[in-house]
ZAFIPA-778998 format. One record per residue: residue in one letter; residue number from 0; y, x, z of N, C-alpha, C, O in turn. Coordinates in steps of 0.2 Angstrom, whole numbers, plus 5000, padded with zeros to 4 digits. Each point is the difference from the previous one (the first is absolute). Layout:
ZAFIPA-778998
SITE   rest    nr    n_Y    n_X    n_Z   ca_Y   ca_X   ca_Z    c_Y    c_X    c_Z    o_Y    o_X    o_Z
SITE      a   NUM      Y      X      Z      Y      X      Z      Y      X      Z      Y      X      Z
...
end
This chain:
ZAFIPA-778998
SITE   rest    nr    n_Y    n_X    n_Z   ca_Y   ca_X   ca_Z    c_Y    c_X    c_Z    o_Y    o_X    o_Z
SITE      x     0   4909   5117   4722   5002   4995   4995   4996   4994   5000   4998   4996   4995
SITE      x     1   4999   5002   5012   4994   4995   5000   5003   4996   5003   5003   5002   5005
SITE      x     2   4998   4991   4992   5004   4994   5002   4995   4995   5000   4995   5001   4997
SITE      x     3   5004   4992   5008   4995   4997   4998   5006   4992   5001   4998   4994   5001
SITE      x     4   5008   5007   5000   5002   4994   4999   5005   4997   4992   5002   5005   4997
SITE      x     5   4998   4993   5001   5002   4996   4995   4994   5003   4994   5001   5005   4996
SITE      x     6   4995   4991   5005   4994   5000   4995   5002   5001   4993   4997   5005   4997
SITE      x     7   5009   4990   4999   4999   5000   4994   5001   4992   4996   5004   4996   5002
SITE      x     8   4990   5004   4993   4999   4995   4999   4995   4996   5002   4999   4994   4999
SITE      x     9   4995   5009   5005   4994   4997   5005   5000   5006   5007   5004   5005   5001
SITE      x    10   4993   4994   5001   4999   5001   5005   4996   5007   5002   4994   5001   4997
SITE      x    11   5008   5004   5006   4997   5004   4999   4992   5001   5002   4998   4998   5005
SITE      x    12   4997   5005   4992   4992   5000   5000   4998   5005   5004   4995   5000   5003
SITE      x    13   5010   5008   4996   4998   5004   5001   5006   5004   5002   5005   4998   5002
SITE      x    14   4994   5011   4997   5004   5005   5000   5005   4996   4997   5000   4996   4996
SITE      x    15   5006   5006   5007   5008   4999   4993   5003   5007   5003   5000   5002   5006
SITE      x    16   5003   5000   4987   5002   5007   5001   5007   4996   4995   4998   4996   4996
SITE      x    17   5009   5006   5005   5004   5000   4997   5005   5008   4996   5001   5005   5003
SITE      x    18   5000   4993   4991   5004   5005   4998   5004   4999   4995   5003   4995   4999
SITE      x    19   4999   5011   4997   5004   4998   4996   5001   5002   4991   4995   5003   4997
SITE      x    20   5010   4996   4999   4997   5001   4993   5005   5007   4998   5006   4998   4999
SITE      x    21   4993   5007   5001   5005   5003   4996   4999   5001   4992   4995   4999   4997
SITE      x    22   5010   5002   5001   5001   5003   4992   5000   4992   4997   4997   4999   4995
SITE      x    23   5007   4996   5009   4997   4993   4999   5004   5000   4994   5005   5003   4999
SITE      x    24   4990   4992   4995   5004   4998   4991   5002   4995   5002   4997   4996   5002
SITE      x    25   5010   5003   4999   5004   4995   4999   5001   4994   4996   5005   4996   5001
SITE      x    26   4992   5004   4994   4997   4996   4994   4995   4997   5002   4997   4995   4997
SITE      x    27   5000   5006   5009   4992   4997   5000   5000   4998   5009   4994   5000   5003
SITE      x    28   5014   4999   5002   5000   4999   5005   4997   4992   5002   5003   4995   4999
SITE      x    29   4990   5004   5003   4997   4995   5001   5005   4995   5009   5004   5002   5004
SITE      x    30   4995   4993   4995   5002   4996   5007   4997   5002   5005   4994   5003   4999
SITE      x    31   5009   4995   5007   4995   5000   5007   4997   4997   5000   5001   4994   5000
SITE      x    32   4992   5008   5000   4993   4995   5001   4996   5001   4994   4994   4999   5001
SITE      x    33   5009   5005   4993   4994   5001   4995   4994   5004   5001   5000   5005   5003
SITE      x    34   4995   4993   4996   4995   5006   5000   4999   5003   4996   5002   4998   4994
SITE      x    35   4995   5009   5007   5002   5006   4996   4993   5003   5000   4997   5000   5005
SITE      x    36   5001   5004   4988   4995   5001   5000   5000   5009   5002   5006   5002   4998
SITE      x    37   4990   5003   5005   5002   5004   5003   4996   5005   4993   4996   4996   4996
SITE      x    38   5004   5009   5002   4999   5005   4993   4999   5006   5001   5005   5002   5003
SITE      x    39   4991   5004   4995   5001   5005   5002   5004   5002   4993   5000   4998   4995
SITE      x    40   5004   5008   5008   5005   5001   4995   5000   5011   5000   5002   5004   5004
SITE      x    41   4994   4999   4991   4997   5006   5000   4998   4999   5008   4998   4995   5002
SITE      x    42   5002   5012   5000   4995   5003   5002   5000   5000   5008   4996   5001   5004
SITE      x    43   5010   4996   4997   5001   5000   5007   5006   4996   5001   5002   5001   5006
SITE      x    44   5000   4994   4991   5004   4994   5002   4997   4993   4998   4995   4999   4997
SITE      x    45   5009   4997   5006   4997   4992   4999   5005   4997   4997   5006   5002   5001
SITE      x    46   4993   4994   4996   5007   4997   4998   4999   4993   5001   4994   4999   5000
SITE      x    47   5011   4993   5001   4999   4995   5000   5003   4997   4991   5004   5002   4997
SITE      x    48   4991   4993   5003   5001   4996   4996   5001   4991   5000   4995   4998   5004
SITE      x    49   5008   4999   4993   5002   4992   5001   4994   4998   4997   4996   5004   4997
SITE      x    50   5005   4989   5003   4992   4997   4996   4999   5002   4995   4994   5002   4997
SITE      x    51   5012   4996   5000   4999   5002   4992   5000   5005   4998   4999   4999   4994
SITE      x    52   5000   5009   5008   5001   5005   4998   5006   5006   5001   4999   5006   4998
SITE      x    53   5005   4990   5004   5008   5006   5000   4999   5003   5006   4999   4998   5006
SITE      x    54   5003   5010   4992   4998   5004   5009   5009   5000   5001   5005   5001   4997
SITE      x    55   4993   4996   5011   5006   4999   5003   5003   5008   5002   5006   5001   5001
SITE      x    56   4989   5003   5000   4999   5007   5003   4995   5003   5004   4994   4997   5001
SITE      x    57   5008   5009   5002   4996   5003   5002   5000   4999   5008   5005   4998   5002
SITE      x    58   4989   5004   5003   5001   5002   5006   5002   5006   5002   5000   5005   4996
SITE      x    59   5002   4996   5011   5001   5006   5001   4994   5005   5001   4995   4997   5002
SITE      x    60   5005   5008   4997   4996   5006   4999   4993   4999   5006   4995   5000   4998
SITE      x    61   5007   5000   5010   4999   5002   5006   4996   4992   5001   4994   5000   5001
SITE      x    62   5009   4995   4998   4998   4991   4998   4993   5000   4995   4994   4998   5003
SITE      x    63   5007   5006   4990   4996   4999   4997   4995   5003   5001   4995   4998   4997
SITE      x    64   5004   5007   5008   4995   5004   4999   4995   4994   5005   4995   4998   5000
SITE      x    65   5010   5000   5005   4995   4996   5008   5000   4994   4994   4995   4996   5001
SITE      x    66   5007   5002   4995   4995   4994   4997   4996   5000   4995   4997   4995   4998
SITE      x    67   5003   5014   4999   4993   5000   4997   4995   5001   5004   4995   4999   4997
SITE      x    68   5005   5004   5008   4995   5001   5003   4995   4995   5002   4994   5001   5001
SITE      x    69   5011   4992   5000   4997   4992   5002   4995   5001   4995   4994   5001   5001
SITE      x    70   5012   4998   4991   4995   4995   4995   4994   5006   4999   4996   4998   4996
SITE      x    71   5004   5007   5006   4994   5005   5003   4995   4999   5001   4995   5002   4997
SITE      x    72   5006   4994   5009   4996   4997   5003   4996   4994   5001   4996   4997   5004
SITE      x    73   5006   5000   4988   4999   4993   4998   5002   4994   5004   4996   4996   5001
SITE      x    74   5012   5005   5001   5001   4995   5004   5005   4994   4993   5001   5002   4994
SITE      x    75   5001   4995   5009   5004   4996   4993   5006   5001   5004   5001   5002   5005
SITE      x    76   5003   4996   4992   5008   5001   5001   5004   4996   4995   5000   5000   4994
SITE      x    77   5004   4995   5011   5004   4994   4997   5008   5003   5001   5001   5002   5006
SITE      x    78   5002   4997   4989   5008   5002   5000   5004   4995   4996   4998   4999   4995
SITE      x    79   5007   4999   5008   5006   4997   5000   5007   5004   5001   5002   5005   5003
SITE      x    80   5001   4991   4995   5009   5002   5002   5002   4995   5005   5001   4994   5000
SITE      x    81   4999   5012   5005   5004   4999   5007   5008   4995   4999   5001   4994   5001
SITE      x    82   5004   5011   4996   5006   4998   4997   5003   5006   4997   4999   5006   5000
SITE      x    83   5006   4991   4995   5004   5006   4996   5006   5000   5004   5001   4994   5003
SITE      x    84   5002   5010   4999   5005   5002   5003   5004   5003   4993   4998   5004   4996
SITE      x    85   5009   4993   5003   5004   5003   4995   5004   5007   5003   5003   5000   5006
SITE      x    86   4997   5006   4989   5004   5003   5000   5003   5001   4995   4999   4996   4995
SITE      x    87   5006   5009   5006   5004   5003   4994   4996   5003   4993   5002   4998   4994
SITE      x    88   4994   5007   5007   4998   5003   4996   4993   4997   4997   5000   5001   4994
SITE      x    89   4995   4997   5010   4994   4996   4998   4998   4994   5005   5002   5002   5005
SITE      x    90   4995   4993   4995   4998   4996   5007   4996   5004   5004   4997   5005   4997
SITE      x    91   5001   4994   5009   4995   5001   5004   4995   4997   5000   5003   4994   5000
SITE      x    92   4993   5006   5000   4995   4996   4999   4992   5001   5006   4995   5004   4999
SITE      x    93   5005   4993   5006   4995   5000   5008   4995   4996   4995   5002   4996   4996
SITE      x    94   4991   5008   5007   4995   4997   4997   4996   5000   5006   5001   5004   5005
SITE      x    95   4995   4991   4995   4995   5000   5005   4991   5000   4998   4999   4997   4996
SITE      x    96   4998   5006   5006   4993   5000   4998   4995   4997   5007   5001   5001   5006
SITE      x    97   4994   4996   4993   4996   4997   5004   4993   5004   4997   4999   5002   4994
SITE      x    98   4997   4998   5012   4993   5001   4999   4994   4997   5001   5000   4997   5005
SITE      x    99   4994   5002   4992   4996   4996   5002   4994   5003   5001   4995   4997   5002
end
């Protein structure tokens, strides 16, 4: 899932790891390009959140485990919305994270 082209809204610094948002709140679907703050959520997931506060959702399980291990490490980690893809049932929502 390691992409190094289309940066974002700057330029990539570091690692970029792409992924995606499940169990996404459709009340709280940010635009492409928002940055999102990243949350541990219990004991073993992450969740993203918009600036203001609203969790957009969760990561995937296998995702969050490889992006807690980063903020582990004390590395920082920047995340944005890639783009929403409309579906039927909830949007999709691709998120991208950069590392520095």
């Amino acid at each position: 899932m390691t992409d190094q082209g289309n940066a974002g809204p700057a330029e990539a610094a570091g690692p970029v790891f792409d992924s995606y948002v499940i169990a996404a709140t459709p009340a709280a679907v940010p635009p492409a390009g928002a940055r999102l703050a990243l949350r541990r959520s219990g004991p073993l997931g992450l969740a993203l959140h918009t600036r203001d506060g609203r969790q957009v959702g969760l990561l995937p399980p296998a995702e969050a485990e490889t992006l807690r291990r980063c903020l582990g490490a004390a590395r920082r980690l920047r995340a944005w919305v890639r783009a929403v893809v409309p579906c039927r049932l909830r949007p999709r929502i691709l998120v991208r994270f950069e590392g520095g």
